[in-house]
KEKE-3310 file (N, C-alpha, C; in steps of 0.2 Angstrom, whole numbers, plus 5000, padded with zeros to 4 digits):
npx = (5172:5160:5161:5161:5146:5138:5143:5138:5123:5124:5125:5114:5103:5106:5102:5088:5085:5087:5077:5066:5056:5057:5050:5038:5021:5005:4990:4976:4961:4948:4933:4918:4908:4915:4934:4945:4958:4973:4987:5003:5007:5022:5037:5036:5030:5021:5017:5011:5012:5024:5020:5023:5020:5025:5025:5011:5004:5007:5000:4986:4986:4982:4969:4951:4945:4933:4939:4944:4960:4968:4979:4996:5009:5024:5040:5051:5065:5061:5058:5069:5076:5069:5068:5083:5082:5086:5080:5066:5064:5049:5044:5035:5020:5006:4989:4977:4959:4943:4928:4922:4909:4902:4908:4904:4893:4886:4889:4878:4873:4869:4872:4887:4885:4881:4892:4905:4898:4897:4912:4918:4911:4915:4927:4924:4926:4939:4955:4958:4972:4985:4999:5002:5012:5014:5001:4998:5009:5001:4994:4984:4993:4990:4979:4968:4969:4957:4965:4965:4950:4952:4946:4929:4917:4902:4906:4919:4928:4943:4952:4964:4975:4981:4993:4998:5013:5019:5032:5046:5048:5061:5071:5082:5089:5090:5082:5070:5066:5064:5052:5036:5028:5013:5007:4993:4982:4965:4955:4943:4931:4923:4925:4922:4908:4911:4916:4932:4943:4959:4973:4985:5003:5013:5028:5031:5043:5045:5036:5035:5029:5016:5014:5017:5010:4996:4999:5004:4992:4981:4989:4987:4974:4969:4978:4974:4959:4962:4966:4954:4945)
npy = (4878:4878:4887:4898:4896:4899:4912:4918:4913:4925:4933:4934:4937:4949:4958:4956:4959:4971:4976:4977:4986:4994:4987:4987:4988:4997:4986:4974:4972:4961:4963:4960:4962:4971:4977:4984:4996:4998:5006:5011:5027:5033:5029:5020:5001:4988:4976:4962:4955:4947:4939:4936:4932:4938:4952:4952:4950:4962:4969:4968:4972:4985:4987:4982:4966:4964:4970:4970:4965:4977:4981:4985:4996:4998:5008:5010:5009:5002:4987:4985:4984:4972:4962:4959:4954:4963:4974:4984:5000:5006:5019:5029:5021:5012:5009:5000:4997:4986:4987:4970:4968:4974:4973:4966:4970:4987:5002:5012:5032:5033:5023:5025:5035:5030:5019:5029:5035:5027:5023:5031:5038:5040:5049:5063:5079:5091:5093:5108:5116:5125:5117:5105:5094:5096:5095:5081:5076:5075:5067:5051:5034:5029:5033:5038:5053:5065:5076:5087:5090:5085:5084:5084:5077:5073:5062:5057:5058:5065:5063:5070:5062:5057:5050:5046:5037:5023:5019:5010:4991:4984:4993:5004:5016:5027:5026:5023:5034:5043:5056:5047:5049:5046:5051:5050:5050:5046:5040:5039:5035:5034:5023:5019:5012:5006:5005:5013:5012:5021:5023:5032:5033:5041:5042:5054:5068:5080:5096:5096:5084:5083:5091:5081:5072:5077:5079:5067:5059:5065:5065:5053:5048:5055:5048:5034:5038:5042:5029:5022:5028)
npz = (4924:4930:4940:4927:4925:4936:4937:4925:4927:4940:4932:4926:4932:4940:4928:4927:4936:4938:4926:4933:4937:4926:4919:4922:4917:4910:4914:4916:4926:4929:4933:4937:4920:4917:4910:4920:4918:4927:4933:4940:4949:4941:4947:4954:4959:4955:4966:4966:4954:4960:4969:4982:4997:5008:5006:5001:5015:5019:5012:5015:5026:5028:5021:5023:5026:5015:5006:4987:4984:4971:4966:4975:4978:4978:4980:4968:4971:4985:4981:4971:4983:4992:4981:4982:4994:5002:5017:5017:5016:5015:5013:5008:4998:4990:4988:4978:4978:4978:4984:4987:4989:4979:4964:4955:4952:4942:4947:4953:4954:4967:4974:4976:4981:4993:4997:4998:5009:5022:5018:5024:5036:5049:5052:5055:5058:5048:5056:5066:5064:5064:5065:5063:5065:5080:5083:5081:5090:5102:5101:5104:5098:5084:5082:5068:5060:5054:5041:5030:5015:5001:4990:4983:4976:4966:4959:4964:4979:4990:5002:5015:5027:5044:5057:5073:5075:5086:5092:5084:5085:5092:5090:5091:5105:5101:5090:5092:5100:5091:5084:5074:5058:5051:5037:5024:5008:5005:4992:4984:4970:4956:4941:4924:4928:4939:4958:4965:4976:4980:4991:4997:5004:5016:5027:5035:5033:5029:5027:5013:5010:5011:4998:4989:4991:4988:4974:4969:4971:4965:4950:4949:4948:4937:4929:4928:4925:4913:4907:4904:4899)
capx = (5166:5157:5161:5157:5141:5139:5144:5133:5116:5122:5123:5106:5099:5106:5098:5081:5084:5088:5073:5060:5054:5057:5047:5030:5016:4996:4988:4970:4959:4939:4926:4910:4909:4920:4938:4947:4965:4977:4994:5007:5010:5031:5044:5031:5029:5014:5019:5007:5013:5027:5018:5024:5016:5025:5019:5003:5002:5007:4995:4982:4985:4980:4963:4946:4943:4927:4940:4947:4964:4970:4987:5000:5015:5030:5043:5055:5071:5061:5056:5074:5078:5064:5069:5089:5082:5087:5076:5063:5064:5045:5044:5032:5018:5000:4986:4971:4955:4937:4923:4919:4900:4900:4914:4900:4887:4887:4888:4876:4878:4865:4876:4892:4887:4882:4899:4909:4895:4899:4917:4921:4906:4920:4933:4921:4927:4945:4957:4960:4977:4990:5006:4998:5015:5014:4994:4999:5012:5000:4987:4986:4999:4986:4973:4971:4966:4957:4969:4960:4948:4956:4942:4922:4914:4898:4908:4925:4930:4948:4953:4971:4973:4988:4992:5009:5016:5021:5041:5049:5049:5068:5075:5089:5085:5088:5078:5064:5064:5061:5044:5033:5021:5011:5002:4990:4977:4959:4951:4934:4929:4919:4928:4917:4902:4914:4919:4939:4947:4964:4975:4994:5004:5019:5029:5032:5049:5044:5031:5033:5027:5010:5013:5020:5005:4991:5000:5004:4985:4978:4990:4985:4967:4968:4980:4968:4951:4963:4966:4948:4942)
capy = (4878:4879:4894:4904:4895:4901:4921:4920:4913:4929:4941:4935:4938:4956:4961:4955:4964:4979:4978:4973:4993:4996:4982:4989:4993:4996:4981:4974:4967:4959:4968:4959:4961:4976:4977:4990:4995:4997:5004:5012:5031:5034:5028:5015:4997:4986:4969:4958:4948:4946:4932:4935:4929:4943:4957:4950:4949:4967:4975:4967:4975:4991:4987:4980:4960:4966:4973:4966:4972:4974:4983:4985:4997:5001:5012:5005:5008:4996:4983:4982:4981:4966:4956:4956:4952:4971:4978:4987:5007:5005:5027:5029:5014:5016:5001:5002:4991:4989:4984:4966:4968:4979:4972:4964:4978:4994:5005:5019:5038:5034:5017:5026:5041:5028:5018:5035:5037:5022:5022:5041:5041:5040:5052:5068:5088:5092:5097:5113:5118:5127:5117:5099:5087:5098:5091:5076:5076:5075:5061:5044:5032:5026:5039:5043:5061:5070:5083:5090:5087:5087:5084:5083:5079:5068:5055:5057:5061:5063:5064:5068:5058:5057:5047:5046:5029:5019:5016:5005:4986:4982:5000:5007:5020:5034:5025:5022:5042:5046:5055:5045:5051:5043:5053:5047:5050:5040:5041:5035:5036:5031:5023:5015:5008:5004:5010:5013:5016:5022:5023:5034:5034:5045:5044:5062:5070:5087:5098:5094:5079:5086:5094:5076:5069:5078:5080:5060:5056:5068:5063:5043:5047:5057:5044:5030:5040:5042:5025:5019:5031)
capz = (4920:4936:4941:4924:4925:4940:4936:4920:4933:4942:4928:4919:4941:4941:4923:4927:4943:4937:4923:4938:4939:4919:4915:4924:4913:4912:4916:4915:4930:4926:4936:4930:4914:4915:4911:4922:4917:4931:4932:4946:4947:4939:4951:4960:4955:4956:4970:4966:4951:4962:4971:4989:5005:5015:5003:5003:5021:5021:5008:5017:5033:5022:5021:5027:5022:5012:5001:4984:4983:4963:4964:4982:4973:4982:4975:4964:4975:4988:4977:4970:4988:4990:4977:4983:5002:5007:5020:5013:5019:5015:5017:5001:4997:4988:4985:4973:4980:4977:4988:4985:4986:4972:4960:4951:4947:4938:4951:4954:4956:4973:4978:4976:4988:5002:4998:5001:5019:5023:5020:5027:5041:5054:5050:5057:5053:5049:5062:5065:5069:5060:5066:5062:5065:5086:5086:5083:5096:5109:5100:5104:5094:5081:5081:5063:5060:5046:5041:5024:5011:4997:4984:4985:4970:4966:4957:4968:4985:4992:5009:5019:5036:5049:5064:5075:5076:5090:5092:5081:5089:5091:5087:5095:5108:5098:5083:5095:5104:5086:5082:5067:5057:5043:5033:5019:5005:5004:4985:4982:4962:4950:4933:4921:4933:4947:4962:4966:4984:4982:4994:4997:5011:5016:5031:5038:5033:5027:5024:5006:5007:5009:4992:4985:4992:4983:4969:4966:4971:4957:4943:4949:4947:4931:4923:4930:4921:4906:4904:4906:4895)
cpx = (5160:5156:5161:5150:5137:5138:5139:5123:5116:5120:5117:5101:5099:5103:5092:5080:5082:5083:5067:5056:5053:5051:5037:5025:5007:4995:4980:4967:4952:4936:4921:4913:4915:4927:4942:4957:4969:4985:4998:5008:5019:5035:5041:5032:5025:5019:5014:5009:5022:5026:5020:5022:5018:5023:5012:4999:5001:5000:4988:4978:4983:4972:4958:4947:4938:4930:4942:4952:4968:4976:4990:5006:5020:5035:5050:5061:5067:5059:5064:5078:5075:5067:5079:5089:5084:5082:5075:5061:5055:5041:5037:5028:5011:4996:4980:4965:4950:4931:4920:4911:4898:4905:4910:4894:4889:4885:4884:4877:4877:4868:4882:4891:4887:4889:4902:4906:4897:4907:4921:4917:4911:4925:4930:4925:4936:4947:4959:4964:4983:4997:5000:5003:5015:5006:4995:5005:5007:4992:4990:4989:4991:4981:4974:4964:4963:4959:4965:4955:4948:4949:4934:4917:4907:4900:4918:4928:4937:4949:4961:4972:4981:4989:4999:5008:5019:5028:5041:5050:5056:5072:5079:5084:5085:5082:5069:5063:5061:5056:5043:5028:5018:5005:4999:4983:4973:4955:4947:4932:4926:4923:4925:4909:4906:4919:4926:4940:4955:4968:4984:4997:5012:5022:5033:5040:5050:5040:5030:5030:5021:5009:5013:5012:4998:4995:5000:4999:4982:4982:4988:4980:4966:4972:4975:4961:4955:4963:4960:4943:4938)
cpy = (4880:4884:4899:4903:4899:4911:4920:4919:4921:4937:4941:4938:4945:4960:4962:4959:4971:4983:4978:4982:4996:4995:4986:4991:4994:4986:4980:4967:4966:4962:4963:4960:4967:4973:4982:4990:5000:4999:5009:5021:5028:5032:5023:5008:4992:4978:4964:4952:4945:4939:4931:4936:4934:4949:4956:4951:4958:4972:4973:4970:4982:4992:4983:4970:4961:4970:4970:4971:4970:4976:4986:4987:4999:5004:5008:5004:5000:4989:4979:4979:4973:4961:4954:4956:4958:4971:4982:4994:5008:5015:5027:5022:5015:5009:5003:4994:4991:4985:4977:4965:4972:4978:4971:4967:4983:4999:5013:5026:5035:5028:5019:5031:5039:5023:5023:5037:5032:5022:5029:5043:5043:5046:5060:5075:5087:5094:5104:5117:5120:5126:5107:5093:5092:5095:5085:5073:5071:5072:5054:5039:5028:5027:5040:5049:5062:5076:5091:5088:5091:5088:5080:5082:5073:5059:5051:5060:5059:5066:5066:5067:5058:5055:5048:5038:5027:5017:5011:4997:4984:4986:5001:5012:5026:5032:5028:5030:5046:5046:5050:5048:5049:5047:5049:5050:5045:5044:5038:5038:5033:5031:5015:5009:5007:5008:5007:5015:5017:5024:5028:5034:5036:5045:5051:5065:5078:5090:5099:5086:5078:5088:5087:5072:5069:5077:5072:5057:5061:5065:5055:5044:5049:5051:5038:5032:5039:5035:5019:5023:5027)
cpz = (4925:4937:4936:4922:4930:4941:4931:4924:4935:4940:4925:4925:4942:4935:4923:4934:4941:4931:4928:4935:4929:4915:4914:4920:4914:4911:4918:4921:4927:4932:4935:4924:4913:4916:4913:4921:4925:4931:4939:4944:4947:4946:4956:4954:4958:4959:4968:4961:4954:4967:4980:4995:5010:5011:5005:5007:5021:5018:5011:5026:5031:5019:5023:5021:5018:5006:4995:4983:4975:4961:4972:4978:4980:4977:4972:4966:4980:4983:4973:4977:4991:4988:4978:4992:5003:5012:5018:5018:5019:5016:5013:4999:4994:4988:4982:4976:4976:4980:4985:4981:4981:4966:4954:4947:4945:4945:4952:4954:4965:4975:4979:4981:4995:5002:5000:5009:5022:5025:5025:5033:5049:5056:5053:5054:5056:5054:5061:5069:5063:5062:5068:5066:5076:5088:5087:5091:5102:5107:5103:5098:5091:5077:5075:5063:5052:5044:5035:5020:5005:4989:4986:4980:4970:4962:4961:4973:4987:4996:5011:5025:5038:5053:5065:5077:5081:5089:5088:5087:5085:5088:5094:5101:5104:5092:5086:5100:5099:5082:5073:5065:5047:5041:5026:5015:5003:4997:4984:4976:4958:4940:4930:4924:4938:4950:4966:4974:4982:4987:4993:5002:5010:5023:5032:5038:5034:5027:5016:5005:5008:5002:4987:4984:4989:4979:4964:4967:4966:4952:4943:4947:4942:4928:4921:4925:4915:4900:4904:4902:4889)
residu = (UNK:UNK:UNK:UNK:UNK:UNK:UNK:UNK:UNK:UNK:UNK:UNK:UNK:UNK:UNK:UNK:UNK:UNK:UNK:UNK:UNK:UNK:UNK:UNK:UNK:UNK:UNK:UNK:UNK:UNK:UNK:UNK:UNK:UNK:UNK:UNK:UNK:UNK:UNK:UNK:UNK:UNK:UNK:UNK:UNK:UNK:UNK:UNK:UNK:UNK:UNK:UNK:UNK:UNK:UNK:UNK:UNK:UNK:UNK:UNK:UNK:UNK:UNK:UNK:UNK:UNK:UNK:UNK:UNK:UNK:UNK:UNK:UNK:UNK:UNK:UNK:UNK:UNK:UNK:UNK:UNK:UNK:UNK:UNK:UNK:UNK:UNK:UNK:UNK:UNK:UNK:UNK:UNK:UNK:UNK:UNK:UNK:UNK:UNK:UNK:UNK:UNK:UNK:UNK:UNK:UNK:UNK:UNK:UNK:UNK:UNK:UNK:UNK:UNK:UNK:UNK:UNK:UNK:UNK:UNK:UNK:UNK:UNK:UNK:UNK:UNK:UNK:UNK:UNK:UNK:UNK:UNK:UNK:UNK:UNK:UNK:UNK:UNK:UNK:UNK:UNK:UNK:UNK:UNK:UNK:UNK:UNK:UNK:UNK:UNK:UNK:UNK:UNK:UNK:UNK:UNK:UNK:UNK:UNK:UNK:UNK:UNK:UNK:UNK:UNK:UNK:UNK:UNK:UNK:UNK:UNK:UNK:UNK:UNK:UNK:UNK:UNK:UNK:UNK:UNK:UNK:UNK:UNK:UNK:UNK:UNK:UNK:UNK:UNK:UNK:UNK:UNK:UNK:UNK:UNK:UNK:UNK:UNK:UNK:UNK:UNK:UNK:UNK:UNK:UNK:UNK:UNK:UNK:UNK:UNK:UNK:UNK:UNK:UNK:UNK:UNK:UNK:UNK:UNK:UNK:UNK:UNK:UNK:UNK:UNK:UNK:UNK:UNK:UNK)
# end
């Protein structure tokens, strides 16, 4: 009796497992008086009602304390790995935030261009090099780069940045002789009086995952405008 108590515990464990990712849908955070709706691009899933203190820890290493963070996605292979204690490949990750000091006002066009000076005054002129992961090569482990700018508008700017990472702690030698490279896009927008920071991050396999890159920070931010509409 024990034991198909037991196996049915582990079949209702592997169901809900394997809905975790299915399950994901829009979802709505309070702003002030606004209500902004929130959802993951396809094949990502929002960690937060997940409630877990080592997520938590991580998605917070991902932004300044001045931020509110409202959705930490991982893609839905990790996530399934997560939730059965796997090691999380962690390769693909996005976060949606939004500045504290301003969650509560309707945000201006003329408060929103000095959020964007403010957040981007650091980042100076693209690089320019036509063999980007050989520049990095011979940056400092950390250093992030401004590699393009992707989008410059008066109600939304988006950026692509790149650093090389420092050795894996507790890799092998070959793990650890092999280069890293994190690439990412920073998005700053305006949706219904407030202002969004998006975040994408890509570790470096190909030069398609530059193409992957824009391409899943534009359909985030149109689906984002569509469902705020």
């Amino acid at each position: 009796m024990k034991d198909a108590l037991r196996a049915m515990q582990w079949l209702a464990a592997l169901v809900l497992l394997a809905a975790l990712p299915a399950a994901a849908a829009p979802f709505t955070v309070r702003l002030g008086i606004e209500r902004i709706v929130l959802d993951a691009p396809p094949g990502f899933t929002d960690t937060t009602e997940l409630a877990s203190p080592r997520l938590q820890d991580l998605s917070e290493t991902l932004t300044a304390a001045s931020n509110r963070i409202l959705l930490f996605a991982l893609s839905d292979a990790d996530v399934r790995r997560f939730t059965s204690g796997e090691k999380l490949e962690a390769q693909r990750y996005m976060i949606a935030v939004t500045p504290k000091g301003l969650e509560r006002e309707r945000v201006t066009p003329a408060q929103f261009a000095l959020f964007v000076s403010d957040s981007l005054h650091d980042l100076g002129k693209p690089v320019q090099t036509t063999d980007i992961i050989k520049f990095l090569e011979t940056q400092p482990f950390g250093k992030l780069h401004l590699i393009a700018e992707l989008k410059k508008e008066p109600a939304a700017v988006s950026v692509l940045q790149a650093t090389r990472l420092p050795p894996l702690p507790g890799a092998t030698f070959w793990e650890s002789s092999k280069p890293q490279y994190l690439f990412s896009t920073t998005t700053l927008f305006l949706v219904r009086g407030k202002a969004l920071h998006l975040a994408v991050y890509a570790m470096y396999e190909s030069p398609a995952d530059f193409d992957w890159l824009r391409s899943i920070t534009q359909r985030w931010v149109d689906e984002l405008l569509r469902l705020n509409r």
